[in-house]
C-alpha positions as CSV (number, residue, x, y, z in Angstrom):
1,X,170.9,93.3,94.5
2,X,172.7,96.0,93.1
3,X,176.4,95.4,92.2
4,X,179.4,97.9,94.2
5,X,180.9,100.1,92.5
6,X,184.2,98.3,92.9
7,X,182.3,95.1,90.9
8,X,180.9,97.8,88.3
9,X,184.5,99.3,87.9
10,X,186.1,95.9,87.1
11,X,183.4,94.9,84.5
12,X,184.3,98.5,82.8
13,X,187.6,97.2,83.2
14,X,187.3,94.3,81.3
15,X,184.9,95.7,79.5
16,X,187.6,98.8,78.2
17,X,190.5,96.7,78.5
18,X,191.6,99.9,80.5
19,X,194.6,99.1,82.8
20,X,193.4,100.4,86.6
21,X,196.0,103.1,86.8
22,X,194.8,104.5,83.5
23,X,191.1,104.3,84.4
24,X,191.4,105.6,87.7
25,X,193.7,108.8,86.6
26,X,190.9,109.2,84.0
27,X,187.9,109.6,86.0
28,X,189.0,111.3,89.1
29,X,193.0,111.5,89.1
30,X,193.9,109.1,91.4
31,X,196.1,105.9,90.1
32,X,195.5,104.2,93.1
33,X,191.6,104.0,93.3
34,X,191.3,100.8,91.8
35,X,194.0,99.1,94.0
36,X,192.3,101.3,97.2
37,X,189.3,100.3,96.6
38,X,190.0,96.3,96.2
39,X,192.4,96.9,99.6
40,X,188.9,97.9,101.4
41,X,188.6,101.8,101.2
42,X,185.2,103.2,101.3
43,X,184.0,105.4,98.5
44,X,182.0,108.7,99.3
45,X,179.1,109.7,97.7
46,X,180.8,112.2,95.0
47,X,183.6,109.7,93.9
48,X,181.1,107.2,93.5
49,X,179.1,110.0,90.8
50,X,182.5,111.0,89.4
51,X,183.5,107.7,88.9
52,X,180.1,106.7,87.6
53,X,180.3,110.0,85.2
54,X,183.6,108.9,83.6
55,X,182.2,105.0,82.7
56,X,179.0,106.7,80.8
57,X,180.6,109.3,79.6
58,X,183.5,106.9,77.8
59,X,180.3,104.1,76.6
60,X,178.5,106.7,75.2
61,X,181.8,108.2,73.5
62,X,182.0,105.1,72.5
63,X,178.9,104.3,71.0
64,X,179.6,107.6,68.8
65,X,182.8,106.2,67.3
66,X,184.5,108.9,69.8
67,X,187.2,106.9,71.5
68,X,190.6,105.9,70.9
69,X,191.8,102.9,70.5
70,X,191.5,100.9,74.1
71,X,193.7,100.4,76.6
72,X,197.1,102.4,77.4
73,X,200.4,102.6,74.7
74,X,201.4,99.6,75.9
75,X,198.6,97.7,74.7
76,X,198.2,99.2,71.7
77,X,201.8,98.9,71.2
78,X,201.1,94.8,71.6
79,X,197.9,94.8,69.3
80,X,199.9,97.2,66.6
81,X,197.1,100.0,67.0
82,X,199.8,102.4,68.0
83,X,199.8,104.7,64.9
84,X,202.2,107.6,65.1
85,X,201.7,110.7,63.1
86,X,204.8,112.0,61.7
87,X,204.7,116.4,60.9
């Protein structure tokens, strides 16, 4: 059976180590679309490719060496992957 796409967003999550309002201002603006979506809302057929979109999009990125270090400054902060560049 195939997985929701609230159950596919949380393995990305994990997956990313992406906090949920990062990851849902990322893909389709909206800092609350994790939270909405675990409190019951119903996704439409265009969130569901936009949101779809933004997870390939950010493996394949990935995959190329492309992306930052994970998570938001505050996790990088903790893991000391914060690296500032000074002009």
């Amino acid at each position: 059976m195939e997985r929701s796409l609230l159950q596919r967003i949380e393995a990305f999550l994990k997956e990313s180590a992406m906090p949920p309002s990062v990851f849902g201002r990322a893909a389709v603006h909206d800092p609350r679309l994790v939270s909405d979506l675990r409190g019951g809302r119903e996704p439409g057929l265009r969130l569901i490719c936009r949101v779809e979109h933004f997870m390939n999009k950010w493996r394949a990125d990935r995959r190329a060496g492309h992306v930052a270090p994970e998570g938001d400054r505050r996790t990088r902060a903790a893991r000391g992957l914060d690296v500032r560049v000074e002009a």
